[in-house]
Structure formats: structure tokens, C-alpha cells
PAZAPA-4460 file (N, C-alpha, C; in steps of 0.05 Angstrom, whole numbers, plus 32768, in hexadecimal, padded with zeros to 4 digits):
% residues 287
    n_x    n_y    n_z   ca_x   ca_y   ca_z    c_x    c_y    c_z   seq   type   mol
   82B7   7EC6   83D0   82A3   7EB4   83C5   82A1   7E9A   83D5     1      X     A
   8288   7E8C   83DC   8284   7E79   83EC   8286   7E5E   83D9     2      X     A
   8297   7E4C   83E9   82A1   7E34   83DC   828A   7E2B   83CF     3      X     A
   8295   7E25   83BB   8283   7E10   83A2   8282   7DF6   83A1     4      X     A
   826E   7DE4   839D   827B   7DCF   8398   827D   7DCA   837A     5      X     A
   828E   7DB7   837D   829D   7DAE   8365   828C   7D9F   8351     6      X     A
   8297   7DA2   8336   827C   7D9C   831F   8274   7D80   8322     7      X     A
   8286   7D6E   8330   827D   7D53   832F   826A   7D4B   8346     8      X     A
   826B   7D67   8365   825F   7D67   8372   8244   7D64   8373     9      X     A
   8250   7D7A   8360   822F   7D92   8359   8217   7D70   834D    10      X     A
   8225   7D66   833B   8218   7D56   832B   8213   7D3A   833D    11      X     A
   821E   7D3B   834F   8212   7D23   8366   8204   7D29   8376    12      X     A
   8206   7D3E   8379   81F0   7D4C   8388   81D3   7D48   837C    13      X     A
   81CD   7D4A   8361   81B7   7D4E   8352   81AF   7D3A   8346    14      X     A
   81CB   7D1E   834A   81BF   7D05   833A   81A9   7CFD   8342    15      X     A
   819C   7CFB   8358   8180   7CE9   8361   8173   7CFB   834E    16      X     A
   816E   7D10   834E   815A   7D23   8342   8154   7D1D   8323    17      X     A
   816D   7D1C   8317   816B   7D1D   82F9   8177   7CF8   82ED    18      X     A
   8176   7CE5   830A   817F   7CC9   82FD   8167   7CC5   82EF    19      X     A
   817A   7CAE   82D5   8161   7CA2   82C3   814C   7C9A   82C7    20      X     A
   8137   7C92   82BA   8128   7C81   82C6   8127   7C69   82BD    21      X     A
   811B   7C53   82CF   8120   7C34   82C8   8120   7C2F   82AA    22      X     A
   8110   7C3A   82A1   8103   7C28   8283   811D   7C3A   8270    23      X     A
   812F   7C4C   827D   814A   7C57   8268   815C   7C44   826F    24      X     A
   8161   7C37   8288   8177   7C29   8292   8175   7C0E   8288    25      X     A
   8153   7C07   8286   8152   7BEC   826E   8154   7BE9   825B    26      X     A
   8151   7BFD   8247   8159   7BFF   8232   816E   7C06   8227    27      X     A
   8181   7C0B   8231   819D   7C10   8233   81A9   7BEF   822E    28      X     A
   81A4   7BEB   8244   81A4   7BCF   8244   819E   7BBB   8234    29      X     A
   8188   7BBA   8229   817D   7BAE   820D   8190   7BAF   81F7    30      X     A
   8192   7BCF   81EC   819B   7BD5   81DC   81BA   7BCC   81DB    31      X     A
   81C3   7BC9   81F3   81DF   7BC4   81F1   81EC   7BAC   81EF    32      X     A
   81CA   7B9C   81EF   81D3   7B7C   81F3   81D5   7B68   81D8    33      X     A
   81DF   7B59   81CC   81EB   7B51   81B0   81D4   7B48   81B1    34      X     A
   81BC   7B39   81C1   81B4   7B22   81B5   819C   7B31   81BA    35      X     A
   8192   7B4E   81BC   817D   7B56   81BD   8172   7B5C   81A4    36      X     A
   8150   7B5B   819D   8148   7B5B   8182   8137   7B7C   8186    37      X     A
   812E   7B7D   816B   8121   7B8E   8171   8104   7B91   817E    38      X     A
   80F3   7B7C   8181   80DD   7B73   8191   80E8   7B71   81BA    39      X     A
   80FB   7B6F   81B1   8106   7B6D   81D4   810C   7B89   81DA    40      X     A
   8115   7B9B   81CA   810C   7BB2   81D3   80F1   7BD3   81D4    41      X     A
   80E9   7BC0   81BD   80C4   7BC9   81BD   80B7   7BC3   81CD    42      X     A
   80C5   7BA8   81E9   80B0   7BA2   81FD   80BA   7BB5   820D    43      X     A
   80D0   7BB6   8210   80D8   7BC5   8227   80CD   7BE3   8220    44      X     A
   80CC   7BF4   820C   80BB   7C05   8209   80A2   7C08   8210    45      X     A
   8094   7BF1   8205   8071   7BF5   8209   8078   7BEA   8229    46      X     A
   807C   7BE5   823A   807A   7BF1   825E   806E   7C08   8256    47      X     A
   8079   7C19   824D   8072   7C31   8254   8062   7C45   8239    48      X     A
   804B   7C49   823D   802A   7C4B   822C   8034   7C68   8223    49      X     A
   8045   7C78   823D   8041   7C93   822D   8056   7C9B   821E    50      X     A
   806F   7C8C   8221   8085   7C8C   8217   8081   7C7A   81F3    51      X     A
   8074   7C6B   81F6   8066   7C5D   81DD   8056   7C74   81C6    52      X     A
   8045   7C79   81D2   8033   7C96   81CB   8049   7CA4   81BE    53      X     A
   805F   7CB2   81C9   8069   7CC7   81C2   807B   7CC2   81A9    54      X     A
   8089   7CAA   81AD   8093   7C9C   819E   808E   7C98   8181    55      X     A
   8073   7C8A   8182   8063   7C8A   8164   8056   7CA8   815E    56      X     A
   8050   7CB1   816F   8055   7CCD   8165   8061   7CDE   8154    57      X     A
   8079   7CDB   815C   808F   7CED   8150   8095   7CD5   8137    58      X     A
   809B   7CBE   8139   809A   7CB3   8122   808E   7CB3   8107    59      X     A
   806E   7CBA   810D   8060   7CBD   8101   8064   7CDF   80F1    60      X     A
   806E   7CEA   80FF   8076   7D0D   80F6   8087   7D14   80E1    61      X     A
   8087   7D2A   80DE   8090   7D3B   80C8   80A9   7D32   80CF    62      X     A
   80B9   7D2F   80E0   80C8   7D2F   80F2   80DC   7D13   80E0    63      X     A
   80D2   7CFB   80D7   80D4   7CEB   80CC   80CA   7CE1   80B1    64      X     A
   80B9   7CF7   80A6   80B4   7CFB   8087   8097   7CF0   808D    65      X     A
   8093   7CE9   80A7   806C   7CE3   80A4   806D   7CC2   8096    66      X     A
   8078   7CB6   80A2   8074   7C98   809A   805F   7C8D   80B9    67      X     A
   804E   7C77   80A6   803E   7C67   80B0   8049   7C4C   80C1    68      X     A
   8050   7C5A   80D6   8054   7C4C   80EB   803F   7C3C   8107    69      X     A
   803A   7C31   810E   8023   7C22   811C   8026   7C1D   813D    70      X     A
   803E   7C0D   8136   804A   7BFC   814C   806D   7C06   8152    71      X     A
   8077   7C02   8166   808E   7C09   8177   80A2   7BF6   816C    72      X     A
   8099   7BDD   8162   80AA   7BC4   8151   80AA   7BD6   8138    73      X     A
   809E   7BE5   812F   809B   7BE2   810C   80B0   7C02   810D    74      X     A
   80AC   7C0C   8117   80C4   7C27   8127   80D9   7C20   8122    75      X     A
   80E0   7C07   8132   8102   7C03   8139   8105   7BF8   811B    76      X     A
   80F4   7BE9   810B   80FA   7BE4   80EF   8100   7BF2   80E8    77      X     A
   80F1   7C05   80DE   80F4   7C22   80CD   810B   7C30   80D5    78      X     A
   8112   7C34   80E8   8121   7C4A   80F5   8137   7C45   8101    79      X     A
   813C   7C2B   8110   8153   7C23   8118   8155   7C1E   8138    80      X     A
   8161   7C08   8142   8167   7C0D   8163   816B   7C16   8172    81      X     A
   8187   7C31   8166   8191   7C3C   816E   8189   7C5B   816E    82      X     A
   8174   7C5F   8153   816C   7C81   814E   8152   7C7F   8166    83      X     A
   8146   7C61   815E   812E   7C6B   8177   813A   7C61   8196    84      X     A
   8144   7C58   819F   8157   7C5B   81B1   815F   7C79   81C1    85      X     A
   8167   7C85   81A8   816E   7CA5   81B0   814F   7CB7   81AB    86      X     A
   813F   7CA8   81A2   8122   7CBB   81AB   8115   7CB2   81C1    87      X     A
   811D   7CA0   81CE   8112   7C94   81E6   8117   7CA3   81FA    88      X     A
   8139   7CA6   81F8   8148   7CB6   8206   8145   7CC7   820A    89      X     A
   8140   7CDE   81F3   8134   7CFB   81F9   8113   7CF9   8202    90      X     A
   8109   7CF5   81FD   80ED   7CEB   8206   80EE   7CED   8229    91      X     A
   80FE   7CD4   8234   810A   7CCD   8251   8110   7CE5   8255    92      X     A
   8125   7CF0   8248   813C   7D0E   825D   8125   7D24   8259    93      X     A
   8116   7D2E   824B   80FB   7D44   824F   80EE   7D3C   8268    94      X     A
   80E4   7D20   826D   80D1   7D23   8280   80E5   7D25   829F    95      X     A
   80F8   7D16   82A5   810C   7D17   82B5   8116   7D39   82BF    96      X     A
   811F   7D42   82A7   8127   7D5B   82AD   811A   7D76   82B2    97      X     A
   8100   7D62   82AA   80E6   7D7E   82B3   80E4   7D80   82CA    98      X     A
   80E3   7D6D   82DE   80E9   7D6F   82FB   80F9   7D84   8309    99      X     A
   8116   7D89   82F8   811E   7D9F   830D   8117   7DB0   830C   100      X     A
   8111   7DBB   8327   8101   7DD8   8328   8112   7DE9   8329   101      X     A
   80FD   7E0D   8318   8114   7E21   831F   8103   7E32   8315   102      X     A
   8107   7E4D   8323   80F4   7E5D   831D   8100   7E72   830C   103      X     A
   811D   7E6B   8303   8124   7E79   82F1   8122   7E7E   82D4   104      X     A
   810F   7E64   82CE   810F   7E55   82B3   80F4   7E5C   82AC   105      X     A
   80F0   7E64   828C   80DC   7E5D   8284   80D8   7E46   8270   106      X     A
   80C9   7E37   8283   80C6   7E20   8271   80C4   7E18   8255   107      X     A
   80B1   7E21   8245   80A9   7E27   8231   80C0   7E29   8220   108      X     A
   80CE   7E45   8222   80E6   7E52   8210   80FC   7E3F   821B   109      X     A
   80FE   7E30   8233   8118   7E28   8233   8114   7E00   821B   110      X     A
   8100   7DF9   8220   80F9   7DE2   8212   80FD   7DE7   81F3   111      X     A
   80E8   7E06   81F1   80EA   7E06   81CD   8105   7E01   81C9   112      X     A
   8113   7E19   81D4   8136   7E1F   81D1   8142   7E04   81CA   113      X     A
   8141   7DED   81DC   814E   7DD7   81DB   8142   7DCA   81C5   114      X     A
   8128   7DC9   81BC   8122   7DB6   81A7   812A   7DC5   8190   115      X     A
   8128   7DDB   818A   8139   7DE5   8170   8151   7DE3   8166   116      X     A
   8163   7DE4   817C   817E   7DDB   8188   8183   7DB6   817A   117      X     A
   8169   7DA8   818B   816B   7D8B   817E   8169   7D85   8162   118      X     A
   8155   7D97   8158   8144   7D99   8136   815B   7D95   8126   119      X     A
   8169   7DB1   812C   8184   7DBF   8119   8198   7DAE   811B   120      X     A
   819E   7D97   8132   81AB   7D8F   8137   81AF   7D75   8121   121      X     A
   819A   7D69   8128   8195   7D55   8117   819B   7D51   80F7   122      X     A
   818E   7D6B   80F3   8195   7D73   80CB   81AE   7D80   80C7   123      X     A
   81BD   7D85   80E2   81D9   7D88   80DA   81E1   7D77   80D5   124      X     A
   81DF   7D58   80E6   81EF   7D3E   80EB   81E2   7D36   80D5   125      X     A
   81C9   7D33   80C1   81C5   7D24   80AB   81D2   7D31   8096   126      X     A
   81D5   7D49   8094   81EC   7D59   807B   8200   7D4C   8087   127      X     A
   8206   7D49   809B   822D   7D3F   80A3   822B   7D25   8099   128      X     A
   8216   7D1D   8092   8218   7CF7   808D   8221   7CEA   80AF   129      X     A
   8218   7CEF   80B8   8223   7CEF   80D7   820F   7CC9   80E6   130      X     A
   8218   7CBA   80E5   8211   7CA2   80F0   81FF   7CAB   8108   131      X     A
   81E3   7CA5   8101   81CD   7CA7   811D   81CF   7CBB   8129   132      X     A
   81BE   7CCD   810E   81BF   7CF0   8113   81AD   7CF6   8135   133      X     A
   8199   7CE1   8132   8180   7CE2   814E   8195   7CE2   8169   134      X     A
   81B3   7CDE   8166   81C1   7CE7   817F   81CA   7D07   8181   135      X     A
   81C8   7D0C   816A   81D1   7D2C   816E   81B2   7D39   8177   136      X     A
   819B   7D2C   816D   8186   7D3B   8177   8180   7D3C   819A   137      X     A
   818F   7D23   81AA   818A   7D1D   81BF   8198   7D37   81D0   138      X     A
   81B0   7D39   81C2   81CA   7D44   81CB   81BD   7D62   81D2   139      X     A
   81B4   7D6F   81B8   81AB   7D88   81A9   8195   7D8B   81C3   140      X     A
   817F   7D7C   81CC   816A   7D7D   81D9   8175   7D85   81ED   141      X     A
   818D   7D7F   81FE   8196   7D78   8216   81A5   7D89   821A   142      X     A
   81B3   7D99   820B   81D2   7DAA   820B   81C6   7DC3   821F   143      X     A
   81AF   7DC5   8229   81B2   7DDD   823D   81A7   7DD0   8253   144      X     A
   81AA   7DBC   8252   81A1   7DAB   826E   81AA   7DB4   828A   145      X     A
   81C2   7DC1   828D   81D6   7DCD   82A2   81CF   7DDF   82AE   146      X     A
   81B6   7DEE   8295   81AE   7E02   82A0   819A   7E03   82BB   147      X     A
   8187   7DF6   82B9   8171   7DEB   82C8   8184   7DDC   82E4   148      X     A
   819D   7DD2   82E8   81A7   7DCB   8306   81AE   7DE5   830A   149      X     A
   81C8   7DFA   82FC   81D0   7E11   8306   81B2   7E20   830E   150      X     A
   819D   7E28   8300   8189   7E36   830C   817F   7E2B   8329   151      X     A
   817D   7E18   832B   8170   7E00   833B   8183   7E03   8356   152      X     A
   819D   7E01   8356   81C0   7E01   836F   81B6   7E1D   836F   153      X     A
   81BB   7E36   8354   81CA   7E49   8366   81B3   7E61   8351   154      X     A
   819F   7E5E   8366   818C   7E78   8357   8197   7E8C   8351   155      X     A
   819F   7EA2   8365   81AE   7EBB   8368   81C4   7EBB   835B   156      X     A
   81D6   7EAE   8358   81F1   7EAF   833C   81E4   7EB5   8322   157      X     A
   81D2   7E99   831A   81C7   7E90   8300   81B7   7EAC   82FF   158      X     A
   81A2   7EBA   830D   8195   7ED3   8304   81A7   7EE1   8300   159      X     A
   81C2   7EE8   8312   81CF   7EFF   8308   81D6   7EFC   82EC   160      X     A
   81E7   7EE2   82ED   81F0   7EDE   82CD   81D7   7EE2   82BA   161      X     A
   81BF   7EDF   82B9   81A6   7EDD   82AE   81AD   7EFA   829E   162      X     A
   81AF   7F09   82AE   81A5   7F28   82B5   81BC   7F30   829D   163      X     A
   81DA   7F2F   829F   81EB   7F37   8295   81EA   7F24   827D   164      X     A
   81E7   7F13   8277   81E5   7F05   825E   81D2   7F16   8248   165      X     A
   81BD   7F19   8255   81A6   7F1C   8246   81A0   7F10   822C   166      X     A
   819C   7EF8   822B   8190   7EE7   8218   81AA   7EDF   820B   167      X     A
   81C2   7EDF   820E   81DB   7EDD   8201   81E8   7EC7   8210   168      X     A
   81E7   7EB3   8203   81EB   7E91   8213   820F   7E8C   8212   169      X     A
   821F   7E99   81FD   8237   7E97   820A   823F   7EAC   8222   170      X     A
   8237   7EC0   821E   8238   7ED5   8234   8230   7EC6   8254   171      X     A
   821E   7EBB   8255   8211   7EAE   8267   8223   7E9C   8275   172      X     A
   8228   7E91   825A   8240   7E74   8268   8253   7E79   8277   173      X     A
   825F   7E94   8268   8279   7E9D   8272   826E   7EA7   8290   174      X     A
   8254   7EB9   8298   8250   7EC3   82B1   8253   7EAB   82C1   175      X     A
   8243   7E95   82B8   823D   7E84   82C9   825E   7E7C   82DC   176      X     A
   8270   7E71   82C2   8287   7E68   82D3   8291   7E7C   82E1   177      X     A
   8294   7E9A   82DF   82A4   7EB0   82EA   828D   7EAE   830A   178      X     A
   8276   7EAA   8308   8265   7EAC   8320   8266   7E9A   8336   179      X     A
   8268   7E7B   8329   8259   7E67   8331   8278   7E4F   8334   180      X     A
   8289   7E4E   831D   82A1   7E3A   8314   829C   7E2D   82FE   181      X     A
   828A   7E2E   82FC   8286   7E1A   82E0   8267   7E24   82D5   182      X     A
   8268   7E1E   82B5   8247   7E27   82A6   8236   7E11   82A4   183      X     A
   8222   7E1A   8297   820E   7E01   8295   8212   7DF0   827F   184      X     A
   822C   7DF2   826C   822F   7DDF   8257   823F   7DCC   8266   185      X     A
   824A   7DD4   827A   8264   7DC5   8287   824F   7DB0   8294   186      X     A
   823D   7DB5   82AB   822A   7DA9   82BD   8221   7D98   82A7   187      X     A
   8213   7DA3   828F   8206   7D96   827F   820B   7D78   8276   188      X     A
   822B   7D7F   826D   8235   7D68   8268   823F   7D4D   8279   189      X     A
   8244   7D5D   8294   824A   7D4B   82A7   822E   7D34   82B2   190      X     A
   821D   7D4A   82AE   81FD   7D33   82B7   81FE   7D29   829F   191      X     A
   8201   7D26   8286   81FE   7D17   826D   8209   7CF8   8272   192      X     A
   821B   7CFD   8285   822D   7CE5   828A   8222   7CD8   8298   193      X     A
   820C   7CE1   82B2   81FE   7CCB   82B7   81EB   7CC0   82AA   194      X     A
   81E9   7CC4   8292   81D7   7CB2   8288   81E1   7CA5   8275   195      X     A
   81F8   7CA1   8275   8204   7C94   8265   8205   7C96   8245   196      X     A
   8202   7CB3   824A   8204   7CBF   822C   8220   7CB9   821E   197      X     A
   8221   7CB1   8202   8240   7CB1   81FB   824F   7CCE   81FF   198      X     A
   8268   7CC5   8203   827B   7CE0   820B   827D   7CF2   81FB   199      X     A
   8278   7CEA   81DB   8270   7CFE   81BF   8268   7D13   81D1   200      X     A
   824A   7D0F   81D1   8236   7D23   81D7   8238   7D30   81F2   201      X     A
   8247   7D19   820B   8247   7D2E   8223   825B   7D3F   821D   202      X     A
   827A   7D3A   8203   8285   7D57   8201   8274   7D6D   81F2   203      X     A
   8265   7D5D   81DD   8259   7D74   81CE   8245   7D8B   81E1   204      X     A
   823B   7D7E   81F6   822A   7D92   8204   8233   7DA3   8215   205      X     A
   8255   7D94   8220   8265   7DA6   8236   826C   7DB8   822B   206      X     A
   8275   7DB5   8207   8289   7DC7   81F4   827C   7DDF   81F2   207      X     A
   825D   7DD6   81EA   8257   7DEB   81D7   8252   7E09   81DA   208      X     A
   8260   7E15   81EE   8260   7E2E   81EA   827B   7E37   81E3   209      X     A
   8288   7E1F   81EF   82AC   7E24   81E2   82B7   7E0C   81D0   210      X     A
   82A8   7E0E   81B9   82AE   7DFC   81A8   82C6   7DF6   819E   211      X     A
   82D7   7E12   819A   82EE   7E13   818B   8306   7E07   81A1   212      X     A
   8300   7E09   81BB   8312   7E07   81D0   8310   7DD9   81DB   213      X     A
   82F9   7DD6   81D4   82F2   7DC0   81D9   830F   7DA7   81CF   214      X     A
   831A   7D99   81EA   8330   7D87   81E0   8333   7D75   81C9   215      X     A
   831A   7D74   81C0   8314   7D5D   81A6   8306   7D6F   8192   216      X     A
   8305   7D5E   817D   82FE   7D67   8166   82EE   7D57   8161   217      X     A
   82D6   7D4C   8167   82CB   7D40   8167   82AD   7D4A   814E   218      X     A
   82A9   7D42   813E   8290   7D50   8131   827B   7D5E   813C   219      X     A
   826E   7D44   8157   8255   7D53   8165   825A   7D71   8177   220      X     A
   8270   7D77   817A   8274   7D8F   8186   8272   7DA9   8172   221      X     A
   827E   7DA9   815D   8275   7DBF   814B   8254   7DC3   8145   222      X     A
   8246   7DA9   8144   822B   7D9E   813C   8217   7DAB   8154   223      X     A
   821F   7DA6   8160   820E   7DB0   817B   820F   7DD0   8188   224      X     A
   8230   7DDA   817F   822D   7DFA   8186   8224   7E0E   8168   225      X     A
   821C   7DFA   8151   8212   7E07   8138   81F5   7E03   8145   226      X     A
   81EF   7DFA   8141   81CA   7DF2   8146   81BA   7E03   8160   227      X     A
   81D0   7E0B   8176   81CD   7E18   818C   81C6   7E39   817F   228      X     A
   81E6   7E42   816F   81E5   7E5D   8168   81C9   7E5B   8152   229      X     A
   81C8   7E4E   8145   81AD   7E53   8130   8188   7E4E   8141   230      X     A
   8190   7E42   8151   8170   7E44   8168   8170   7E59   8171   231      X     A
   818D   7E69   817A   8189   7E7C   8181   8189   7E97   816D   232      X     A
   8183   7E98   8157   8182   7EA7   8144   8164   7EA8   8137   233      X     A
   8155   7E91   8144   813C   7E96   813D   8127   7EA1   8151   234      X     A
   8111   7EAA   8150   8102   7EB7   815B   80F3   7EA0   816B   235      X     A
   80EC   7E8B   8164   80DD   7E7F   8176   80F4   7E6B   8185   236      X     A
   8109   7E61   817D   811F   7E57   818B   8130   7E62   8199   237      X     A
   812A   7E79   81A2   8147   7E88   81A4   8148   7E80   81D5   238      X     A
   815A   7E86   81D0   815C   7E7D   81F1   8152   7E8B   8202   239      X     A
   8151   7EAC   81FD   8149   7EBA   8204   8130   7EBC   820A   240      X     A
   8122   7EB6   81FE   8105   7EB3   81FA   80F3   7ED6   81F8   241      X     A
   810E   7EDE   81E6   8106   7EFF   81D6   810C   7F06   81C1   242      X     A
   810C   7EEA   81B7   810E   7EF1   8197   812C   7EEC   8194   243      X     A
   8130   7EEF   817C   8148   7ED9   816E   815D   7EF3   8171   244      X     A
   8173   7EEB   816E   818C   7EFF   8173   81A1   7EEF   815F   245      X     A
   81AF   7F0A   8153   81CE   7F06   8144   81DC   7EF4   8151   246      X     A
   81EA   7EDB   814D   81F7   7ECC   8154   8214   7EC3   8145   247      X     A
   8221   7ECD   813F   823D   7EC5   8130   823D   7EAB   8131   248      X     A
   8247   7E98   811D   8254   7E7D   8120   826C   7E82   810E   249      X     A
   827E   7E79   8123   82A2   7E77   8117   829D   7E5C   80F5   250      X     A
   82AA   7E63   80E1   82AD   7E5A   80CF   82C2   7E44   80D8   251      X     A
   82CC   7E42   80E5   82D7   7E2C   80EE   82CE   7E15   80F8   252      X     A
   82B2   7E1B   8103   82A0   7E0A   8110   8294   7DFA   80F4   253      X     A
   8289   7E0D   80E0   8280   7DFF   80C5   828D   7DF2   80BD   254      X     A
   82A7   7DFA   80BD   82C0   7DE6   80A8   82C0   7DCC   80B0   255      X     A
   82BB   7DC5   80C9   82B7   7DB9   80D3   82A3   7D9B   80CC   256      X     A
   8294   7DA3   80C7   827A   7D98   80BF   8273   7D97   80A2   257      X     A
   828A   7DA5   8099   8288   7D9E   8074   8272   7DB7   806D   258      X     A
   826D   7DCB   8082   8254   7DDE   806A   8265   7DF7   807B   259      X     A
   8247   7E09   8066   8254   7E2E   8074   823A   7E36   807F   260      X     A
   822E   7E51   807C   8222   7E59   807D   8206   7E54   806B   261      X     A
   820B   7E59   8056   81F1   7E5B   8042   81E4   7E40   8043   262      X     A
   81EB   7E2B   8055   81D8   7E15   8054   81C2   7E27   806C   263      X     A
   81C7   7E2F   8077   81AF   7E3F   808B   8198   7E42   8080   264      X     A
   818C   7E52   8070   8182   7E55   805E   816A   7E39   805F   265      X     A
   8177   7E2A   8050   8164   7E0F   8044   815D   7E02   8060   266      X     A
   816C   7E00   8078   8164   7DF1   8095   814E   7DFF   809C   267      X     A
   813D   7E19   8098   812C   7E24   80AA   8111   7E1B   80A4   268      X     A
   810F   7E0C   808B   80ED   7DFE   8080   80E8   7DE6   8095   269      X     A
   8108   7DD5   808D   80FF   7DC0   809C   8103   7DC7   80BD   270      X     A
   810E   7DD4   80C4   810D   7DD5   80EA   80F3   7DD7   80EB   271      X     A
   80E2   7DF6   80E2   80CC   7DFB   80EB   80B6   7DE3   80EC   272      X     A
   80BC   7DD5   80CD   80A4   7DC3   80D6   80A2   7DA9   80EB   273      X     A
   80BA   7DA7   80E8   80C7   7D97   80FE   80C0   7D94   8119   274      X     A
   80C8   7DB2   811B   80C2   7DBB   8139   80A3   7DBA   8142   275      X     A
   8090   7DBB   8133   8079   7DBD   813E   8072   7DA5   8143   276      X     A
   807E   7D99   812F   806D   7D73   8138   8081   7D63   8147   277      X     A
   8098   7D6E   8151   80A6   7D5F   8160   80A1   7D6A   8184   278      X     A
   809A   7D88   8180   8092   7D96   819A   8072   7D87   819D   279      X     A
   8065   7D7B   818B   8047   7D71   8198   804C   7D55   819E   280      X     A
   806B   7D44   819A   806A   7D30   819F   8076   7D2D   81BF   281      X     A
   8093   7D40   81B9   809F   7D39   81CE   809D   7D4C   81EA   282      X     A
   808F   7D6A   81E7   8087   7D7F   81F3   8066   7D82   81F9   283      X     A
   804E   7D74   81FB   8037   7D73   81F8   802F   7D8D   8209   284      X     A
   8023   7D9F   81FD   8015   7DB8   820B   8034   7DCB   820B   285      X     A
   8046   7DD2   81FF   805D   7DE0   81FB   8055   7DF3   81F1   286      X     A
   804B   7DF2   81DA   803D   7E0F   81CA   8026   7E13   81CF   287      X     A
***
């Protein structure tokens, strides 16, 4: 097998490609600063018209119970610094990460995949009572991010593994490292770090195919490999993009999170509707 480079390589290799963009690095900034208001970071938003757009968008959605929102100031009221903060964020990492090319990917199924992933994520972390659930949605959006550099570095591995997986995302993971050295939750998580994602979520996205193995016990890691196996259990989320497949989740993972199974059930009204008005906010032309 011909030398690899190494995961931190791999991921410097690809930082120009997938670095933030300015108006995430200012707002980072903002947000992190004591004496910033919330008008000082609605300017730094409206820079940018389409990022604004999308914003009151989804605000305005099912997504948020359909409240009468106007303005990008009256947002951060309603909603908080920090939750629209992390919709800014996902907003930023969609258009950023659409850039890498790969002709392995279908666009479409790999986006739905991830936003159902974010949906489920989110109404896990509001059942968990989970402090600024809109980070697990970021997380949730993002957790196959790895995938899109491995296709992108190493076509020929990533198809084989494609091939032998067949629509089976732990299967996959495992090809990937036996092929390549490392999977796309691992890559995933390591680019998370350049953006200065908290370390919660870059373990939750490295973990989540080996949740139970993950060094911490951290909540968002159970949170993020539940919401994965149930996207992939549905027909329009599923990764595969052939329809939804049996997915086991270890009861250990639930215990976790204070539920079992039979909350499944009641999550599938609200994803669906979810999903449509958050895919026209943050996906435009997706379906």
C-alpha cells in the first residue's frame, strides 16, 4: 500500500479549500467578545444579503414554530446569540463545503442525509434539555463532512469502499480506515477543528460510528450517532440514497440520553415538517 498521509496532513492539505469564510471568523469574534450587543452582531450579519435571507427564513419556519420575525436584531432577541450563531454557522459550512468536488457524491442524497441527521439531532438535544440544542443541529449537518475530502484525496479507495458498503455507513467507515488509515468521521472531525468548532461536537462527529468506543462520555456523541442511525432508517434520509435500511441502535446509546426506543415514533411528524422548510431555507433547489 502506498504511503498515506497522515490525518492531520490530509486536513492541511484541504484547509485553503474548506477555510471559513470572513464573515464566520467575524462573528466568532463578536460573539466571543463581553462587550458585544446584539445589534453589533446583526451588522456583522447583514454584510452579507444572502446569508440574511436565509437566516429570517428559517426563522420564520416550522422549524421555529413560525414566529414573526422581520429583522436579524429581532432573531437574536427571540432566539439567542448563540442558537443563531450556530445557524449562521451551518448556513457558512453548506456553502463552503459545496465546493469540494467529487464525482462520487450525489449531491442531493448526500445534503438531504445530513439535514435529517441535523433535524433529529436537534429534537434529541431539546428532549435531553441539552443547553443550545442549534449546536447539535450544526454538528448533525456536518457529521459526514469527511466524506466529501476522502472522495475528493482518494476516489478509487472511497468507490471501492462505496461498493462493499452498500449504503451501510458503519460498514463504510470501517472500509474506509482498512483502505485508506482513517474514515470520514475521523477527517470529519479533524476539519471541524478548523473552524473552531467546540471539541463537544468535533468528538461527536469523529465518534459517531464508534460511539461506544469514543474516550468521553460526552452527551453529543450518543446524540449524533442516534440521529445518524434514524436518517438512515428513513426513506428520504437514508445515506444511501435507496431507501431507508434496518439500522440497530445499542440501548446503551439511549441510556444515555435519558430515552429508548419508543420515543421514535413521535420524532417522525416533526422531522418531516421540519425538513421541508429548513431544506428551502438552507438547501434552495435541493428537492
Amino acid at each position: 500500500m502506498p504511503q498515506r498521509p497522515t490525518l492531520e496532513a490530509l486536513v492541511a492539505r484541504v484547509s485553503e479549500l474548506v477555510s471559513p469564510p470572513e464573515i464566520h471568523l467575524r462573528l466568532h469574534e463578536v460573539i466571543e467578545s463581553p462587550s458585544s450587543t446584539s445589534d453589533d452582531i446583526a451588522e456583522v450579519i447583514m454584510t452579507d444579503p444572502n446569508l440574511s435571507a436565509r437566516i429570517l427564513k428559517i426563522t420564520n419556519s416550522a422549524y421555529y414554530g413560525r414566529r414573526r420575525i422581520e429583522t436579524v436584531s429581532r432573531a437574536i432577541t427571540l432566539i439567542g446569540t448563540r442558537d443563531l450563531y450556530n445557524i449562521a454557522l451551518a448556513i457558512n459550512a453548506m456553502r463552503v463545503f459545496e465546493k469540494i468536488p467529487s464525482e462520487l457524491v450525489n449531491v442531493p442524497v448526500f445534503w438531504r442525509h445530513s439535514l435529517y441527521t441535523a433535524i433529529i439531532s436537534r429534537l434529541l438535544a431539546r428532549r435531553a434539555r441539552i443547553l443550545h440544542p442549534e449546536r447539535l443541529f450544526v454538528a448533525g449537518l456536518l457529521h459526514d463532512i469527511g466524506c466529501l475530502v476522502l472522495y475528493s484525496a482518494f476516489p478509487e479507495e472511497s468507490r471501492n469502499a462505496l461498493l462493499v458498503a452498500q449504503g451501510d455507513e458503519t460498514l463504510l467507515a470501517e472500509q474506509e480506515r482498512e483502505l485508506i488509515g482513517y474514515n470520514h468521521a475521523e477527517v470529519g472531525g479533524e476539519l471541524l477543528r478548523l473552524w473552531k468548532i467546540p471539541d463537544t461536537l468535533c468528538n461527536a462527529v469523529a465518534w459517531h460510528h464508534r460511539p461506544l468506543d469514543a474516550p468521553e462520555t460526552s452527551i453529543e456523541i450518543p446524540i449524533i450517532a442516534i440521529a445518524d442511525a434514524l436518517a438512515n432508517r428513513s426513506e428520504e434520509g437514508a445515506f444511501s440514497g435507496t431507501g431507508g435500511h434496518a439500522t440497530l441502535i445499542d440501548p446503551a446509546l439511549w441510556a444515555r440520553i435519558g430515552a429508548d426506543e419508543s420515543l421514535v415514533e413521535d420524532l417522525w411528524e416533526e422531522v418531516d415538517e421540519q425538513f421541508a422548510e429548513a431544506a428551502q431555507a438552507l438547501m434552495p433547489g435541493l428537492r
